[in-house]
mmCIF file as gemmi writes it, N, C-alpha and C atoms, coordinates in Angstrom:
data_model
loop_
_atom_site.group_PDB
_atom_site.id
_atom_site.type_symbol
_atom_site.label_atom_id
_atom_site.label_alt_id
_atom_site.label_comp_id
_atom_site.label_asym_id
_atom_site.label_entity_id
_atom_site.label_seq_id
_atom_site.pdbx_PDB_ins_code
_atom_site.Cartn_x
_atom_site.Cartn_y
_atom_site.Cartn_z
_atom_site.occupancy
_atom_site.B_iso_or_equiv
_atom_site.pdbx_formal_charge
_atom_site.auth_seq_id
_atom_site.auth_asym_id
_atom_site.pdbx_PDB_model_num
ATOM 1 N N . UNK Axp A 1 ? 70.404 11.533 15.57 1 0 ? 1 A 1
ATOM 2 C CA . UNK Axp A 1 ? 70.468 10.262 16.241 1 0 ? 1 A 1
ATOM 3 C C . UNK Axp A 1 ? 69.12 9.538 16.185 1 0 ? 1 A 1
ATOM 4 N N . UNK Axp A 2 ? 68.191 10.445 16.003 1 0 ? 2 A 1
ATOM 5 C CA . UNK Axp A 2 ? 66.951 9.515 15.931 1 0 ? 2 A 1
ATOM 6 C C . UNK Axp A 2 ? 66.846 8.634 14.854 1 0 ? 2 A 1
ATOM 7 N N . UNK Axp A 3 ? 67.56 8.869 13.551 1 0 ? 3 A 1
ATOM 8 C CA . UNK Axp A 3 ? 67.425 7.442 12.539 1 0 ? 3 A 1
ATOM 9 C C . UNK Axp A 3 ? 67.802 6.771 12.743 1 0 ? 3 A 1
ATOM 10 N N . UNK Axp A 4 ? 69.208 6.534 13.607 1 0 ? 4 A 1
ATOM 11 C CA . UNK Axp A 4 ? 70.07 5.634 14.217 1 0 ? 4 A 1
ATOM 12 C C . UNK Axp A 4 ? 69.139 4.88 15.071 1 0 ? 4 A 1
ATOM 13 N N . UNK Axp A 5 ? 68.207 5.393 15.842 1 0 ? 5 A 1
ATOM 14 C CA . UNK Axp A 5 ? 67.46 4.669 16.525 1 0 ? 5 A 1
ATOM 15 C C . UNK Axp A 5 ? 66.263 3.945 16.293 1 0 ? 5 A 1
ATOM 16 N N . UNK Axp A 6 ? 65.956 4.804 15.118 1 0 ? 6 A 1
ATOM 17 C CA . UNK Axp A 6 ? 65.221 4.207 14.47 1 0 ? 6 A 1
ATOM 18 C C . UNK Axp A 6 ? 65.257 2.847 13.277 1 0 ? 6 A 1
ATOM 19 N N . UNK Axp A 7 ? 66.339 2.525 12.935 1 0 ? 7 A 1
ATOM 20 C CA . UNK Axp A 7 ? 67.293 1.944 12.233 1 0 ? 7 A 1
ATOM 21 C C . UNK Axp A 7 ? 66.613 2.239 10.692 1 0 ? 7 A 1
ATOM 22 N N . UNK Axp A 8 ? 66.563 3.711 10.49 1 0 ? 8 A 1
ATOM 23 C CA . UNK Axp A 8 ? 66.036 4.153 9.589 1 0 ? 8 A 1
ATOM 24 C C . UNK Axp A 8 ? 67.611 4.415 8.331 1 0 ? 8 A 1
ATOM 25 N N . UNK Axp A 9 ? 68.136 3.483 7.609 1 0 ? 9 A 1
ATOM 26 C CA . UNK Axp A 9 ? 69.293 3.44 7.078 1 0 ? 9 A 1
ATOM 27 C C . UNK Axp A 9 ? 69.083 4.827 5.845 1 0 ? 9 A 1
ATOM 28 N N . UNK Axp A 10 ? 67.969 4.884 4.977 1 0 ? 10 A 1
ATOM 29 C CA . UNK Axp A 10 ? 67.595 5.852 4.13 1 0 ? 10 A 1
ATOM 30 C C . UNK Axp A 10 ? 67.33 7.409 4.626 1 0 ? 10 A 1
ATOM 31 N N . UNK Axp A 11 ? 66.976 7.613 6.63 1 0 ? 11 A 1
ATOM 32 C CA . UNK Axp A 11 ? 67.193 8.263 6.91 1 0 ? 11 A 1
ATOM 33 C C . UNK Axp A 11 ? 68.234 9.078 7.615 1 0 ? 11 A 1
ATOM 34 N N . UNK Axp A 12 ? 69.341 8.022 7.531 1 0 ? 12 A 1
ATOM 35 C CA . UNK Axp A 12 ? 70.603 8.612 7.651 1 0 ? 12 A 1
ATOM 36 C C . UNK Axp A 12 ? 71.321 8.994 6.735 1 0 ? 12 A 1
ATOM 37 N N . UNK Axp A 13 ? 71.287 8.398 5.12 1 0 ? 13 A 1
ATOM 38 C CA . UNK Axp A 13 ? 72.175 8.923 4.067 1 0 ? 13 A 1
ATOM 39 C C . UNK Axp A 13 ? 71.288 10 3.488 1 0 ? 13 A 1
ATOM 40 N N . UNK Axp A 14 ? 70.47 10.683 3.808 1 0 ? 14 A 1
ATOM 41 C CA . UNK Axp A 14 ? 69.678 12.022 3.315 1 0 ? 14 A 1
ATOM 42 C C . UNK Axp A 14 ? 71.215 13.327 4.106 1 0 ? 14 A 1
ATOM 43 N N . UNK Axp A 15 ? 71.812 12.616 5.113 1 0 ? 15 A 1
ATOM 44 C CA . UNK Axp A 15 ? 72.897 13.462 5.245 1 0 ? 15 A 1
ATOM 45 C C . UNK Axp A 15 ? 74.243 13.744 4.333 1 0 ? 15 A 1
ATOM 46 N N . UNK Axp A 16 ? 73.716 12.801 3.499 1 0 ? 16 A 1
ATOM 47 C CA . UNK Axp A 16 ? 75.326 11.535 2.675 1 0 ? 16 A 1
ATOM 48 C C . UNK Axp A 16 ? 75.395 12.019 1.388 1 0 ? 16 A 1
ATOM 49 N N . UNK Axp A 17 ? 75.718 12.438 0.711 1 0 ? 17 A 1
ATOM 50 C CA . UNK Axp A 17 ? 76.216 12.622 -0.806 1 0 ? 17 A 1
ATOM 51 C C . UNK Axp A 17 ? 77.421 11.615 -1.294 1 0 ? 17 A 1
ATOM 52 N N . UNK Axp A 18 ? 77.137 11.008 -2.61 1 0 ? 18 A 1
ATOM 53 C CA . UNK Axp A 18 ? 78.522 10.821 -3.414 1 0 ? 18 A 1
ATOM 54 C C . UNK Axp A 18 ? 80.25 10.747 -2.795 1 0 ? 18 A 1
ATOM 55 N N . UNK Axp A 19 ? 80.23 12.203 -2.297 1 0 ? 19 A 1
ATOM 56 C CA . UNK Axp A 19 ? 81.495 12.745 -1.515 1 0 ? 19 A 1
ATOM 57 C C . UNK Axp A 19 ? 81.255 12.34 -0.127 1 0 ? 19 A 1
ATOM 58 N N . UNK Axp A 20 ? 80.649 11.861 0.225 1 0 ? 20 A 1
ATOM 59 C CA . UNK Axp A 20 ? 80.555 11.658 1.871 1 0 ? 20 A 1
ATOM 60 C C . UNK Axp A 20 ? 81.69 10.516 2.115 1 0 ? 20 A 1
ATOM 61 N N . UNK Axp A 21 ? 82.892 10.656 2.73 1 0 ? 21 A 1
ATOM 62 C CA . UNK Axp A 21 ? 83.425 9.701 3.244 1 0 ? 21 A 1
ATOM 63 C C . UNK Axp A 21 ? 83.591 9.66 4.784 1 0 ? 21 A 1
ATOM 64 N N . UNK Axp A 22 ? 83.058 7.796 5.415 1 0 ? 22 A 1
ATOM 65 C CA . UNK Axp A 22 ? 83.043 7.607 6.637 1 0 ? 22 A 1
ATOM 66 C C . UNK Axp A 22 ? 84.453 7.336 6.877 1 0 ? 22 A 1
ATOM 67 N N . UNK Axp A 23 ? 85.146 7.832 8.414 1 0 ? 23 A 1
ATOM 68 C CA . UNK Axp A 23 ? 86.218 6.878 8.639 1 0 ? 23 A 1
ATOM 69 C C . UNK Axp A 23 ? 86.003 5.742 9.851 1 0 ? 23 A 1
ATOM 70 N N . UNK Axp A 24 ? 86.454 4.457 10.046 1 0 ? 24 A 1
ATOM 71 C CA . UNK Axp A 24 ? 85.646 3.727 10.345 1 0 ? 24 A 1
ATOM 72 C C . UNK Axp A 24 ? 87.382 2.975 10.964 1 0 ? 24 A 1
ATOM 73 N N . UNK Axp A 25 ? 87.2 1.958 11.841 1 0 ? 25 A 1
ATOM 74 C CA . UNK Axp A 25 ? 87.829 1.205 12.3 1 0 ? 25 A 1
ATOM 75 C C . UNK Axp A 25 ? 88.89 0.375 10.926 1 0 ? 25 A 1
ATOM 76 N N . UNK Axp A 26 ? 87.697 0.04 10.349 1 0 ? 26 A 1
ATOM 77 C CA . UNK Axp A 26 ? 87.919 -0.671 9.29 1 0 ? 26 A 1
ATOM 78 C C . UNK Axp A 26 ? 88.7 -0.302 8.134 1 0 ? 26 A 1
ATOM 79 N N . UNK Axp A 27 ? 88.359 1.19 8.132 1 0 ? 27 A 1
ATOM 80 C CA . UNK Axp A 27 ? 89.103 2.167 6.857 1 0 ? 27 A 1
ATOM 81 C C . UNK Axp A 27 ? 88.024 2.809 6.463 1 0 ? 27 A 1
ATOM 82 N N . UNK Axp A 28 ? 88.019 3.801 5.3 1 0 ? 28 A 1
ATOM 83 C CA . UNK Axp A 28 ? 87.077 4.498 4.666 1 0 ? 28 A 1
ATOM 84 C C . UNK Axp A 28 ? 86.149 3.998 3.911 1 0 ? 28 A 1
ATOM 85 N N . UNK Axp A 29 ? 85.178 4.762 3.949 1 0 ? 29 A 1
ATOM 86 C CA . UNK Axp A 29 ? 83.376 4.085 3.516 1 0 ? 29 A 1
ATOM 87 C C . UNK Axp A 29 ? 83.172 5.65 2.595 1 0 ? 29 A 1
ATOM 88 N N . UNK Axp A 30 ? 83.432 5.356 1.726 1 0 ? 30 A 1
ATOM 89 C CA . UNK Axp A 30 ? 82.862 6.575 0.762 1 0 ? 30 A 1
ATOM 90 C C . UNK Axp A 30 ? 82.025 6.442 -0.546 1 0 ? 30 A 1
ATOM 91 N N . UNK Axp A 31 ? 81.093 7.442 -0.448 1 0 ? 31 A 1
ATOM 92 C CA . UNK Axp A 31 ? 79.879 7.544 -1.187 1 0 ? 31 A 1
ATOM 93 C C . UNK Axp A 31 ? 78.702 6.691 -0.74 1 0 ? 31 A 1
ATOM 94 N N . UNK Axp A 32 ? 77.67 7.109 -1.368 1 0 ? 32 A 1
ATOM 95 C CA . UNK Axp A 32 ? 76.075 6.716 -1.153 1 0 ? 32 A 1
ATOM 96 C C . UNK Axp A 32 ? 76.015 5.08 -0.795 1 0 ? 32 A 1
ATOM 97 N N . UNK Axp A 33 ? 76.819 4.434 -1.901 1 0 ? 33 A 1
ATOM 98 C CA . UNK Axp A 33 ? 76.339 2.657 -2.491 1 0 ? 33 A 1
ATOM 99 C C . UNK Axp A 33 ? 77.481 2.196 -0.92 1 0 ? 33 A 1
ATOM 100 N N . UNK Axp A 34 ? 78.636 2.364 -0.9 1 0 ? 34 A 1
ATOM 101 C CA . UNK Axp A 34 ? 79.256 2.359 0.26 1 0 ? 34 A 1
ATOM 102 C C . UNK Axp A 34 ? 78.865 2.654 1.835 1 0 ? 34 A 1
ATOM 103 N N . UNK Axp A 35 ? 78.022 3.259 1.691 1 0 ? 35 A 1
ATOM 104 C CA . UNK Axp A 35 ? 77.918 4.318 3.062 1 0 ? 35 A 1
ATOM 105 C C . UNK Axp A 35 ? 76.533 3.334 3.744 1 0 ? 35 A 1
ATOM 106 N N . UNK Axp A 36 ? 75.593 3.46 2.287 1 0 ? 36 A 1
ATOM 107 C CA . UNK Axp A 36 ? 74.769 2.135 2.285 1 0 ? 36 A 1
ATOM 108 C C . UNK Axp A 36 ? 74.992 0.947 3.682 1 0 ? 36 A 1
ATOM 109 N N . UNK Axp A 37 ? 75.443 0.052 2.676 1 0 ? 37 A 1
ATOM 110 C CA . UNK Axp A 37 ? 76.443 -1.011 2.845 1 0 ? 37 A 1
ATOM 111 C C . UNK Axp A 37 ? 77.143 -1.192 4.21 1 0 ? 37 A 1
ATOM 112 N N . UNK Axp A 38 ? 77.539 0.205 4.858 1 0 ? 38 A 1
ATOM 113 C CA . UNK Axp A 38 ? 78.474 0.231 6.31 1 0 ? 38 A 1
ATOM 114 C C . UNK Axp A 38 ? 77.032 0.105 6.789 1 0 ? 38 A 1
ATOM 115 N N . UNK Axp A 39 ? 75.944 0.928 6.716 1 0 ? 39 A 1
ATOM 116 C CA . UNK Axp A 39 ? 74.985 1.296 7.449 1 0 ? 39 A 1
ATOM 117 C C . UNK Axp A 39 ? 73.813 0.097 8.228 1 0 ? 39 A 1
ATOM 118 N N . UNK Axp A 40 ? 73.419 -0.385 6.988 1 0 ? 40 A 1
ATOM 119 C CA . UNK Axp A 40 ? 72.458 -1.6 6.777 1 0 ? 40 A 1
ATOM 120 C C . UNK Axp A 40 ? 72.898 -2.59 7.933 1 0 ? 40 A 1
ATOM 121 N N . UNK Axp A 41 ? 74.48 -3.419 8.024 1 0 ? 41 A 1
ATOM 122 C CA . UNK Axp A 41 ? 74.348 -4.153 8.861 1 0 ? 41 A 1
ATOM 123 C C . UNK Axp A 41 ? 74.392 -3.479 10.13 1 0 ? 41 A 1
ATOM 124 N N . UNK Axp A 42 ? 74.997 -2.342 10.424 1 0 ? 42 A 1
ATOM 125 C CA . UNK Axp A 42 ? 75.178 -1.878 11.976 1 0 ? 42 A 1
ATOM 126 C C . UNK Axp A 42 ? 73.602 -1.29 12.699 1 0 ? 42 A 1
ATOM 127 N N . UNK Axp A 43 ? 72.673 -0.839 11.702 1 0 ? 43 A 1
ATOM 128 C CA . UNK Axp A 43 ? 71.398 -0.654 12.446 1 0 ? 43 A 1
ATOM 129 C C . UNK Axp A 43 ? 71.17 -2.048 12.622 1 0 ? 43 A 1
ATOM 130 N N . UNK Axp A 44 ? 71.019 -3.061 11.413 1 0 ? 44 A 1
ATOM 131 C CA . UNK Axp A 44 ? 70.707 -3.989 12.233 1 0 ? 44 A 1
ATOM 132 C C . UNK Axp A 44 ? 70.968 -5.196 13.286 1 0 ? 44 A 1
ATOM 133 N N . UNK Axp A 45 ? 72.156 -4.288 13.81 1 0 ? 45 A 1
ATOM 134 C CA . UNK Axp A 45 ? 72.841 -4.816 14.829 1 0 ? 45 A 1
ATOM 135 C C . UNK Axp A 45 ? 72.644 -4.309 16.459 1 0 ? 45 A 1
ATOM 136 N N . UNK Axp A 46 ? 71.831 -3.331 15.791 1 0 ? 46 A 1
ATOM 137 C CA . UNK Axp A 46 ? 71.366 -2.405 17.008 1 0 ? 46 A 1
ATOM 138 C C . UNK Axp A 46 ? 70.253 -3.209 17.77 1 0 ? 46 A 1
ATOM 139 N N . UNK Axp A 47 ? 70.407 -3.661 18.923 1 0 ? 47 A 1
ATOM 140 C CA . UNK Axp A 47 ? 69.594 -4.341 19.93 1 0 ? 47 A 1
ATOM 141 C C . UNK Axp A 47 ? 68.908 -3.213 20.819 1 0 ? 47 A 1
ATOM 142 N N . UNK Axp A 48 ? 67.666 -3.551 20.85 1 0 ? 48 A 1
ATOM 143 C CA . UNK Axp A 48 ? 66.814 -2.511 21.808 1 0 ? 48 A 1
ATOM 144 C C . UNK Axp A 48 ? 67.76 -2.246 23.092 1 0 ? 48 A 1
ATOM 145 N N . UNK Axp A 49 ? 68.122 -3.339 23.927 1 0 ? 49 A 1
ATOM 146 C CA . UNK Axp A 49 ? 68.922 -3.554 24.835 1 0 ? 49 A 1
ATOM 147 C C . UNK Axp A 49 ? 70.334 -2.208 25.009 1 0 ? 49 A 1
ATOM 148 N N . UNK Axp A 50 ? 70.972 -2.618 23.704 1 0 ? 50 A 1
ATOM 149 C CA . UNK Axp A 50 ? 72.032 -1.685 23.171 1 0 ? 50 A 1
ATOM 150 C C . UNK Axp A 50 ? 71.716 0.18 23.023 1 0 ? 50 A 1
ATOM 151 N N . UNK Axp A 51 ? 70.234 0.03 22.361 1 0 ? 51 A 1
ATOM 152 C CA . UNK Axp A 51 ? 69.436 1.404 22.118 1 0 ? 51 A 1
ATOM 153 C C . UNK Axp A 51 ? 69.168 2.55 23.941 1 0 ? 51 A 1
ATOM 154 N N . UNK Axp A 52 ? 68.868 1.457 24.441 1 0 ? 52 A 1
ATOM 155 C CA . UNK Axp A 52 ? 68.315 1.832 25.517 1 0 ? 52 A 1
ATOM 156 C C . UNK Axp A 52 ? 69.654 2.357 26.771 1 0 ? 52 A 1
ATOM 157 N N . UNK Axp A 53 ? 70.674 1.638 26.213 1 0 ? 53 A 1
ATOM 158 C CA . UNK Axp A 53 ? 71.417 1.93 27.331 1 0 ? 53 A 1
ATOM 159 C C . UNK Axp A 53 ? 72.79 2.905 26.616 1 0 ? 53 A 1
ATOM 160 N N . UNK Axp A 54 ? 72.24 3.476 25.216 1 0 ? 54 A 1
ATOM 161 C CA . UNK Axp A 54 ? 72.693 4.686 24.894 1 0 ? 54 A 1
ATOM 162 C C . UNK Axp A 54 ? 72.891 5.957 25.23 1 0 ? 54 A 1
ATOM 163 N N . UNK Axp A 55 ? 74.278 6.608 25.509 1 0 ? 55 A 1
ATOM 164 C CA . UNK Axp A 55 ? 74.824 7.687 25.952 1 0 ? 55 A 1
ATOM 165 C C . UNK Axp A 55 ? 75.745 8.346 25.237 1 0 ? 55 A 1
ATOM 166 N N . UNK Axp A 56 ? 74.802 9.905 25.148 1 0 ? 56 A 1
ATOM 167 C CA . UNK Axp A 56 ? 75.962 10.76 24.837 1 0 ? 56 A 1
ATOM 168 C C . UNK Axp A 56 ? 76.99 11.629 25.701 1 0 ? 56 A 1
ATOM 169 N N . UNK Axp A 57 ? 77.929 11.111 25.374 1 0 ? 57 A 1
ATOM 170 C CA . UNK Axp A 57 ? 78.684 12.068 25.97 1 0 ? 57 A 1
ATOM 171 C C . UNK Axp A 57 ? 79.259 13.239 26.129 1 0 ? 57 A 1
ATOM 172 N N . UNK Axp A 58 ? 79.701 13.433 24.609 1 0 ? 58 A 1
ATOM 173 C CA . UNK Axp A 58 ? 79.947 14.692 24.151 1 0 ? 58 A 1
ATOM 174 C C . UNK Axp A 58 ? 79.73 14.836 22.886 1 0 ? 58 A 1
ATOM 175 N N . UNK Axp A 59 ? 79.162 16.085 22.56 1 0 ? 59 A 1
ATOM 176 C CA . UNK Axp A 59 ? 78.881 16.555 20.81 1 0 ? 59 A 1
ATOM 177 C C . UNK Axp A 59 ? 79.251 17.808 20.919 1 0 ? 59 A 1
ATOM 178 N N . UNK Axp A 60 ? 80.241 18.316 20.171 1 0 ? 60 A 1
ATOM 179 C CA . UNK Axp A 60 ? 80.728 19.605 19.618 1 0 ? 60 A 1
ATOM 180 C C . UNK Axp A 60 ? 80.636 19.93 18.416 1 0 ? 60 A 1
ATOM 181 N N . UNK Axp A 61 ? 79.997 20.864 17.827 1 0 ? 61 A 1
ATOM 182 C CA . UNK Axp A 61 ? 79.736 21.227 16.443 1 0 ? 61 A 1
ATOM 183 C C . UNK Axp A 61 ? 80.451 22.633 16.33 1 0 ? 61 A 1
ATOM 184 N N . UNK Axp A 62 ? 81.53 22.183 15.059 1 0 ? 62 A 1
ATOM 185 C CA . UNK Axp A 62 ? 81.842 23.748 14.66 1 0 ? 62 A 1
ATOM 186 C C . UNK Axp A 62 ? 81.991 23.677 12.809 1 0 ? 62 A 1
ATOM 187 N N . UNK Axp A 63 ? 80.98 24.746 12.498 1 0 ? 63 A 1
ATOM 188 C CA . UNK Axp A 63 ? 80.727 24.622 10.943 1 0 ? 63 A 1
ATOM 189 C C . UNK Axp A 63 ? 80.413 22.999 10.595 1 0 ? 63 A 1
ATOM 190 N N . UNK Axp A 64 ? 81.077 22.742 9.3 1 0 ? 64 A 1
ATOM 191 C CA . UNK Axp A 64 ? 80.291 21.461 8.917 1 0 ? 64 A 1
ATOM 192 C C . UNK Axp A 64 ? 81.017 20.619 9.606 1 0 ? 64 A 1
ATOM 193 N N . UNK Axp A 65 ? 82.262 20.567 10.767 1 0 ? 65 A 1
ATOM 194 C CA . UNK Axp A 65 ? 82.501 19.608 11.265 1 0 ? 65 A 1
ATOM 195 C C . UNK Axp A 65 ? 81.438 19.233 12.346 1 0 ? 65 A 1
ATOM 196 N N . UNK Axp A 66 ? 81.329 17.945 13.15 1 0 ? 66 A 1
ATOM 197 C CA . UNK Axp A 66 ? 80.808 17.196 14.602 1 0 ? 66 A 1
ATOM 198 C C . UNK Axp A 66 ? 81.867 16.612 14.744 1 0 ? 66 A 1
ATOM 199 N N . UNK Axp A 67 ? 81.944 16.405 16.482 1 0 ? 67 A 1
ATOM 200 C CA . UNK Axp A 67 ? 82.407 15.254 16.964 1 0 ? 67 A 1
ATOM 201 C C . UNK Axp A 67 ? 82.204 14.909 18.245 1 0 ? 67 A 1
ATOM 202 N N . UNK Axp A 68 ? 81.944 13.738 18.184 1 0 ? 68 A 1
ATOM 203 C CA . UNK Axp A 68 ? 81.004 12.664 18.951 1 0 ? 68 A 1
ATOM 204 C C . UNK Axp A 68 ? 81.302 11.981 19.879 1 0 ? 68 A 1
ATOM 205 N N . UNK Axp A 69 ? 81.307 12.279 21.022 1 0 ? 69 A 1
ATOM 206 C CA . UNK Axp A 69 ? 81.571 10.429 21.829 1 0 ? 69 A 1
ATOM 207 C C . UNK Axp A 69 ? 80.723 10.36 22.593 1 0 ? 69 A 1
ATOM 208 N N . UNK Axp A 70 ? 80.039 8.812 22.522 1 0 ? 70 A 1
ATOM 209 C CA . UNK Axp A 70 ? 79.129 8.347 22.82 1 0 ? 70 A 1
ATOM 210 C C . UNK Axp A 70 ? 79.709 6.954 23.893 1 0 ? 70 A 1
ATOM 211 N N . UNK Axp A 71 ? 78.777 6.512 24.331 1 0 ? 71 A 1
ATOM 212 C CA . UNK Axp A 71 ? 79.606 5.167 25.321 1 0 ? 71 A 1
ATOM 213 C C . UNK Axp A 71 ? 80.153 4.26 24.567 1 0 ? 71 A 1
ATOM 214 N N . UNK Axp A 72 ? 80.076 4.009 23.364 1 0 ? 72 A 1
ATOM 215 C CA . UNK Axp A 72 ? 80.649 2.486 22.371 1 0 ? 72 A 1
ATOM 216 C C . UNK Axp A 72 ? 81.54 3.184 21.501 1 0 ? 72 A 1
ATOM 217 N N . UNK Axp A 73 ? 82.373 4.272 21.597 1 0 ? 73 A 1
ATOM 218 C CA . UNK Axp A 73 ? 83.105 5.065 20.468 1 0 ? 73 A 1
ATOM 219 C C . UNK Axp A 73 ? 83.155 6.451 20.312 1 0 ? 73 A 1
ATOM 220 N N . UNK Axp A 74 ? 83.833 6.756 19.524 1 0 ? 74 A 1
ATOM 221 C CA . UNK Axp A 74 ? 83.977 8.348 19.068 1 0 ? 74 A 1
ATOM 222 C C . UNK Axp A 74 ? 83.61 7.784 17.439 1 0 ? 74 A 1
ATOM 223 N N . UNK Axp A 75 ? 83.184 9.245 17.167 1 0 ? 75 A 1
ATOM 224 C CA . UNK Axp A 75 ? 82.801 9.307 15.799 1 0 ? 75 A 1
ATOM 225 C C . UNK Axp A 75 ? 82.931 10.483 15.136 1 0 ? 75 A 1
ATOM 226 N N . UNK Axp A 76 ? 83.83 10.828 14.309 1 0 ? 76 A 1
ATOM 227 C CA . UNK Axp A 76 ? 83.853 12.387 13.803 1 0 ? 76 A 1
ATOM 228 C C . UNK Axp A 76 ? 82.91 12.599 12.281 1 0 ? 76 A 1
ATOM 229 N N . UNK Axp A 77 ? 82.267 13.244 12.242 1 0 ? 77 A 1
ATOM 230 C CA . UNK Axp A 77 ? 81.265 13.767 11.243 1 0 ? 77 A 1
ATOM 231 C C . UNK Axp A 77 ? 81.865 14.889 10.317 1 0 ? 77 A 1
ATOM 232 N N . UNK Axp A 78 ? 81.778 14.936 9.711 1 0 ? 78 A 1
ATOM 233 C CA . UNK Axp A 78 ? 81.735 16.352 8.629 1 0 ? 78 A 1
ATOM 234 C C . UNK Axp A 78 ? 80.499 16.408 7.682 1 0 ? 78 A 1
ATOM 235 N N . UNK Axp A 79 ? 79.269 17.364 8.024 1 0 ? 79 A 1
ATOM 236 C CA . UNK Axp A 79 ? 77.91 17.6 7.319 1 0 ? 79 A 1
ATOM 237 C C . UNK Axp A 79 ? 78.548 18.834 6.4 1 0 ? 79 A 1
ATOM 238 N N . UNK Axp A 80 ? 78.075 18.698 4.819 1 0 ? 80 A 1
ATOM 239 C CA . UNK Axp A 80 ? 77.94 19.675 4.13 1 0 ? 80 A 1
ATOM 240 C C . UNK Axp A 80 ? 76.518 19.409 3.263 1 0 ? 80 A 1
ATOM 241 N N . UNK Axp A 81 ? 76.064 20.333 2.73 1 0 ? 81 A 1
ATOM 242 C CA . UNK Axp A 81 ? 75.268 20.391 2.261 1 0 ? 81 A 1
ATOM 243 C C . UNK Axp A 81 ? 75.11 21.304 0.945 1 0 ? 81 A 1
């Protein structure tokens, strides 16, 4: 979460490969040039305001799955490496 806060976009796809697909409101965000692209405008949509009054709620990790809910959403992850 700290790149997120950092609106460090290059330090969030160091998680991201090719195969990385996001699922998203919108539909799927897959690979690097894509994942990009989702990323870029939503950090910079991130308002200090917004940063600050960030909460997690729950994070469960089992193997390469996460899943997330935070106060603005759920978010399910799958990290491989």
């Amino acid at each position: 979460m700290e790149v997120i806060v950092a609106k460090d976009v290059d330090g969030i796809l160091e998680d991201f490969t090719e195969d990385s697909v996001l699922f998203t409101l919108d539909g799927k965000v897959e690979g690097l040039t894509a994942s990009r692209g989702f990323f870029e405008p939503y950090v910079a949509g991130l308002t200090d305001e917004l940063l600050a009054s960030f909460q997690m709620d729950r994070q469960e990790v089992h193997g390469d799955l996460a899943y997330i809910v935070w106060n603005a959403g759920t978010d399910t992850i799958i990290v491989q490496n």
